[in-house]
LUMBAMI-343795 format. One line per 2 residues: number of its first residue (from 0); their letters; for each residue x, y, z of C-alpha. Coordinates in pm, whole numbers, m for minus. Example, Ala and Ser with C-alpha at 12.3 -4.5 7.8 and 13.67 -1.06 7.14 Angstrom:
2
0	AS	1230,m450,780 ~ 1367,m106,714
***
This chain:
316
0	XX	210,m3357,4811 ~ 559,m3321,5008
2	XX	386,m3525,5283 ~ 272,m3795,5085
4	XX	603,m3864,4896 ~ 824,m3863,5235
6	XX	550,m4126,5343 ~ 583,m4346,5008
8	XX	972,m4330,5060 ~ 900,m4408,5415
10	XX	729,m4722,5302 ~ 947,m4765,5083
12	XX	1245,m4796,5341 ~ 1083,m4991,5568
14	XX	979,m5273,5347 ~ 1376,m5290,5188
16	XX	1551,m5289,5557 ~ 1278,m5439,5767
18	XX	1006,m5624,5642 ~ 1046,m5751,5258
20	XX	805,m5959,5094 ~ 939,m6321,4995
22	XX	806,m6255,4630 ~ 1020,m5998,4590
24	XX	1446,m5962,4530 ~ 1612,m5654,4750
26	XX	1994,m5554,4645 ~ 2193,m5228,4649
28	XX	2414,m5089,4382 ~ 2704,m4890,4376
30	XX	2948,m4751,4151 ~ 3275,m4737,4236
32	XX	3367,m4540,3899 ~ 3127,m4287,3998
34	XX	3059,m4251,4393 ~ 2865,m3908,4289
36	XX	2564,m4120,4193 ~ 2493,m4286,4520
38	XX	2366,m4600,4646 ~ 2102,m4722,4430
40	XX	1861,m4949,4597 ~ 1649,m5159,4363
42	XX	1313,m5392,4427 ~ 1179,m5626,4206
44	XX	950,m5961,4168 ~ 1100,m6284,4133
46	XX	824,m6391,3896 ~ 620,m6137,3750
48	XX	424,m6409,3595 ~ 127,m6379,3881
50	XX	104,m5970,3847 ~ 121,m5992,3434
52	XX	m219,m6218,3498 ~ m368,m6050,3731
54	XX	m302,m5654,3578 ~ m316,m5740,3186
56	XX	m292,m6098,3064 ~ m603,m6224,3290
58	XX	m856,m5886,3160 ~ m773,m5955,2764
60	XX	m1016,m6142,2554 ~ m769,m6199,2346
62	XX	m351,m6104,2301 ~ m105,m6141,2029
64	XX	276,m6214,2110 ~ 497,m6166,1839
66	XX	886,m6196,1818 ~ 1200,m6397,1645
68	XX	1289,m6501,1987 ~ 1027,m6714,2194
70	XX	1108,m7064,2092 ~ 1388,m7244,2286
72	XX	1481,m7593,2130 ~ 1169,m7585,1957
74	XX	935,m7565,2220 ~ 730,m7230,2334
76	XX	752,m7393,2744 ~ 986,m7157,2895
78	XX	822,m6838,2731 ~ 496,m6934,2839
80	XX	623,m7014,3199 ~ 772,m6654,3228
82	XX	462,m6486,3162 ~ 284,m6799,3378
84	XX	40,m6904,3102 ~ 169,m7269,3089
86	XX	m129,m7346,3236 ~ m347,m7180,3014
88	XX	m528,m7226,2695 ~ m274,m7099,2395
90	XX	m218,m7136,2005 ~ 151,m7125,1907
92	XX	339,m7111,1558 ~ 680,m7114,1484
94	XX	815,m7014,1134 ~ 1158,m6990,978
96	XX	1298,m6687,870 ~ 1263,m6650,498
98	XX	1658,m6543,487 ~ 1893,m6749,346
100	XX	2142,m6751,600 ~ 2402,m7034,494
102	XX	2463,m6762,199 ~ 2488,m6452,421
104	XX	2672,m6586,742 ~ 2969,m6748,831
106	XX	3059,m6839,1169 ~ 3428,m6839,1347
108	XX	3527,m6992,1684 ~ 3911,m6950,1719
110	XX	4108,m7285,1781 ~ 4414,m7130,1979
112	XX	4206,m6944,2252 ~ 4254,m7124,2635
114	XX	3877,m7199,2846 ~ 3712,m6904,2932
116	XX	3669,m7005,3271 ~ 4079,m7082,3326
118	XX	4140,m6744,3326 ~ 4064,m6425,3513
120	XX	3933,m6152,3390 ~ 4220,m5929,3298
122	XX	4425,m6212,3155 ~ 4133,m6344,2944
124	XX	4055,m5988,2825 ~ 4406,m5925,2655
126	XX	4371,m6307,2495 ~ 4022,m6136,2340
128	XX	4230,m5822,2264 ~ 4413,m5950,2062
130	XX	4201,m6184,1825 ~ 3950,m5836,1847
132	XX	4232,m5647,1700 ~ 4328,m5893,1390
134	XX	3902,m5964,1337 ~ 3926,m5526,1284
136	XX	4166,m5517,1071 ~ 4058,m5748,843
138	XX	3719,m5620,837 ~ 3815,m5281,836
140	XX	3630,m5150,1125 ~ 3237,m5165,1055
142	XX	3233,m5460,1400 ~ 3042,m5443,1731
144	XX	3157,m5655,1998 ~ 2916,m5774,2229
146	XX	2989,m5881,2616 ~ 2822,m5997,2904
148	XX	2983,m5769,3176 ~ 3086,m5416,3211
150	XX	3397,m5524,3416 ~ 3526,m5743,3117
152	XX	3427,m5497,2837 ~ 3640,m5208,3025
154	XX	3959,m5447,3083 ~ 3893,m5553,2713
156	XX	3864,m5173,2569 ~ 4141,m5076,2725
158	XX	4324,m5368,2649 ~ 4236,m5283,2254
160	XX	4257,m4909,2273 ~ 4650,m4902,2474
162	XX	4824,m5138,2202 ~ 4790,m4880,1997
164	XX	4746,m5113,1697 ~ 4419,m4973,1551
166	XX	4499,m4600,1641 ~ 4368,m4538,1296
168	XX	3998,m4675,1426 ~ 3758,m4515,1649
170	XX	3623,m4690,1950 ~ 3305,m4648,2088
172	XX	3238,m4813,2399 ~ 2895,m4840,2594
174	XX	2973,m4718,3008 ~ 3318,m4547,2857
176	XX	3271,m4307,2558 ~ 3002,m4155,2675
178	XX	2619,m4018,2573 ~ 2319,m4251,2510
180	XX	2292,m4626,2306 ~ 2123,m4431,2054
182	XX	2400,m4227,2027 ~ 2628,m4441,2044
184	XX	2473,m4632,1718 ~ 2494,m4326,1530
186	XX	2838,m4237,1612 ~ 2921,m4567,1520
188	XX	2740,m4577,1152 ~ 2929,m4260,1059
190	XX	3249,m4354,1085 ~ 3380,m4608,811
192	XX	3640,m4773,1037 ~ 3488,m4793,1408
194	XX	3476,m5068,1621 ~ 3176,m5059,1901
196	XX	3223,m5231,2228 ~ 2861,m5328,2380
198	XX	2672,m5478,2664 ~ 2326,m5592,2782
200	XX	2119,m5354,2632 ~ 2329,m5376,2271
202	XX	2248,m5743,2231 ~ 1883,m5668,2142
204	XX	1663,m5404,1959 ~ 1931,m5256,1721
206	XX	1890,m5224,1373 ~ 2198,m5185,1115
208	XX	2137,m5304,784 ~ 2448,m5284,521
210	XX	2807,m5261,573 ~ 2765,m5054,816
212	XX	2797,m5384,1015 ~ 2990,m5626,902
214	XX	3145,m5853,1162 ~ 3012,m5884,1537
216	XX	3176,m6058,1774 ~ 3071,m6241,2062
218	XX	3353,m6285,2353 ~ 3112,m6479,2593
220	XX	2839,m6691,2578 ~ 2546,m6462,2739
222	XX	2502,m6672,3086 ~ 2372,m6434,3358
224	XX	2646,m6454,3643 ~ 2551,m6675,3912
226	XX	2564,m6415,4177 ~ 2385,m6126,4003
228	XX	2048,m6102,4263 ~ 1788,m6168,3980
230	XX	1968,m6502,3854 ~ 2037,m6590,4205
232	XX	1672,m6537,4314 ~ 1535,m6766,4031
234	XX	1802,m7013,4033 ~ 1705,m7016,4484
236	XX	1313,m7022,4378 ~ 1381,m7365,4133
238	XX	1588,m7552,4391 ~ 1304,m7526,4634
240	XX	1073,m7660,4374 ~ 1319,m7974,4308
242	XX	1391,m7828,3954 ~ 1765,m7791,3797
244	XX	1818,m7411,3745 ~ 2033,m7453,3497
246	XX	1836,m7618,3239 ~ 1490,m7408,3373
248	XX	1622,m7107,3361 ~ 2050,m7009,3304
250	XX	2098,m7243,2960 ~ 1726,m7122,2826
252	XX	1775,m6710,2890 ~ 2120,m6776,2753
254	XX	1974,m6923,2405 ~ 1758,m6658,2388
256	XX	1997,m6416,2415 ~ 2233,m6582,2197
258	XX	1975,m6544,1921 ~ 1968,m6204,1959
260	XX	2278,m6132,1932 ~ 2336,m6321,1656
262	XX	2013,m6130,1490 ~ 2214,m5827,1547
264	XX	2444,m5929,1244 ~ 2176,m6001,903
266	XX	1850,m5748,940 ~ 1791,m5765,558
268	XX	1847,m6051,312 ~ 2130,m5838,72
270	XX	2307,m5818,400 ~ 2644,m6026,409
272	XX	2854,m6098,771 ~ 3046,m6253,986
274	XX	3026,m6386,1337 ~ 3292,m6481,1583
276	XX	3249,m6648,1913 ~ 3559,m6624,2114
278	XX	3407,m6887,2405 ~ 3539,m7218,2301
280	XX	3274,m7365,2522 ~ 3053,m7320,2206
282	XX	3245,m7612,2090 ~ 3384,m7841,2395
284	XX	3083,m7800,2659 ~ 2763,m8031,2667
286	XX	2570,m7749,2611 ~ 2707,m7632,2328
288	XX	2552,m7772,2054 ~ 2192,m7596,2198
290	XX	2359,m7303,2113 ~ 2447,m7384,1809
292	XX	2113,m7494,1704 ~ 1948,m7195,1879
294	XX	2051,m6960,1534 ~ 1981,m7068,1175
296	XX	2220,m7323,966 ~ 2499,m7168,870
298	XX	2856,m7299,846 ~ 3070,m7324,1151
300	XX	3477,m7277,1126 ~ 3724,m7336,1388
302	XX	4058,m7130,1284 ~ 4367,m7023,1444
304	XX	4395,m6609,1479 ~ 4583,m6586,1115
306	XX	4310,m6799,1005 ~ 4044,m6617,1135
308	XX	4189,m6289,967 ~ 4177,m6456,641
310	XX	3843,m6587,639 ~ 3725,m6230,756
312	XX	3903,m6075,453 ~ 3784,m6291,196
314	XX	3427,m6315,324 ~ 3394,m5942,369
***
């Protein structure tokens, strides 16, 4: 048994450092936070579109895909194309949610917030401090905050947590406080004024009907950085096909996961909430009306931080 596992990681080791297979994306990770853990090295396909055939899709007589989140601008092409089936014989339906949104949800993108991508990280992380802080107080805790990096969501936290203005709150914060997402959630739900700071895995599969969330902001619009090794792969894999990867892949994974974060806020229809985007480029990009069409109708504000406070209040 001891043999045949030093041979696998053998294997293992040779095919990372010496001879990896072109279907496949090689990249090491480390965390400078906590060296204890190692060097992590990770291996994984660049389409698993050909192994879903061949192991499940391709041996079913028949399979049912359900979820609120495989139509991007109306069309079911880039879902099928991840699990390669674009080529092959399909019935699709799409069908609105029966929630009645425009009554449940308003939407906030602050006016007097500079471009995202004019700023570094640390200086654009205590411009989101602040408008986090004001969107707290008027809720009154209750929030989640959802990011696209851990690097921005630590610079933000602490940003938050040091001006001492919402001492009176509790902060949970995924990579910081500690203990599981699970836990996390829980934490979160039993305390009446708590504010939870999230990433990746927070922007999908959680469930907190009520009050118990009330306001969820977004600071970033969810594009995959360009130099994270999956993205990069994919985006390499489309250029040599003579296809944008912007519009293949980057702007459709980002609807998607704008949708669910947004379906983080309403999961019942007595449910009442707020969103705020604090990426302008919602607003002034090219792309930005996808994203605005990739949730239901509801109605869109642009306020300045007082503003924004207000609207919170009264809506909550």
């Amino acid at each position: 048994m001891l043999l045949g596992h030093l041979q696998d990681t053998r294997d293992s080791l040779h095919e990372f450092f010496i001879k990896p297979h072109d279907e496949n994306i090689y990249w090491l990770d480390y965390t400078n936070a906590a060296p204890q853990h190692g060097v992590t090295l990770t291996v994984q396909p660049i389409s698993g579109s050909k192994r879903l055939w061949d192991s499940y899709f391709g041996r079913q007589k028949s399979v049912v895909m359900t979820s609120a989140t495989l139509v991007v601008k109306d069309s079911f092409k880039y879902f099928k194309e991840q699990l390669g089936l674009e080529n092959e014989p399909m019935q699709t339906a799409s069908f609105p949610s029966p929630f009645p949104y425009k009554e449940l949800v308003k939407v906030l993108v602050p006016n007097d917030l500079p471009d995202i991508n004019c700023l570094s990280v640390e200086e654009f992380s205590e411009t989101a401090a602040n408008h986090i802080i004001a969107a707290a107080q008027a809720a009154k805790g209750r929030m989640m905050v959802l990011f696209t990096s851990h690097e921005m969501l630590r610079a933000t936290y602490h940003s938050v947590k040091d001006s001492g203005v919402l001492d009176e709150f509790t902060l949970f914060a995924q990579g910081i406080s500690g203990g599981s997402r699970m836990r996390l959630l829980r934490n979160f739900q039993n305390f009446e004024k708590a504010v939870l700071f999230g990433t990746t895995s927070l922007w999908e599969g959680v469930d907190i009907p009520g009050e118990d969330l009330s306001c969820l902001i977004i600071v970033r619009l969810p594009f995959s950085p360009p130099d994270e090794p999956v993205t990069a792969a994919k985006c390499q894999l489309l250029e040599k096909q003579g296809r944008n990867p912007f519009s293949a892949y980057s702007l459709p994974e980002a609807l998607l996961r704008f949708r669910q974060g947004f379906g983080r806020l309403i999961r019942t229809p007595e449910d009442k909430g707020i969103l705020v985007i604090l990426d302008r480029r919602i607003i002034t990009a090219k792309y930005g009306p996808e994203f605005q069409k990739a949730i239901p109708e509801v109605d869109w504000h642009q306020a300045s931080i007082s503003e924004m406070a207000e609207m919170i209040e009264e809506w909550i």
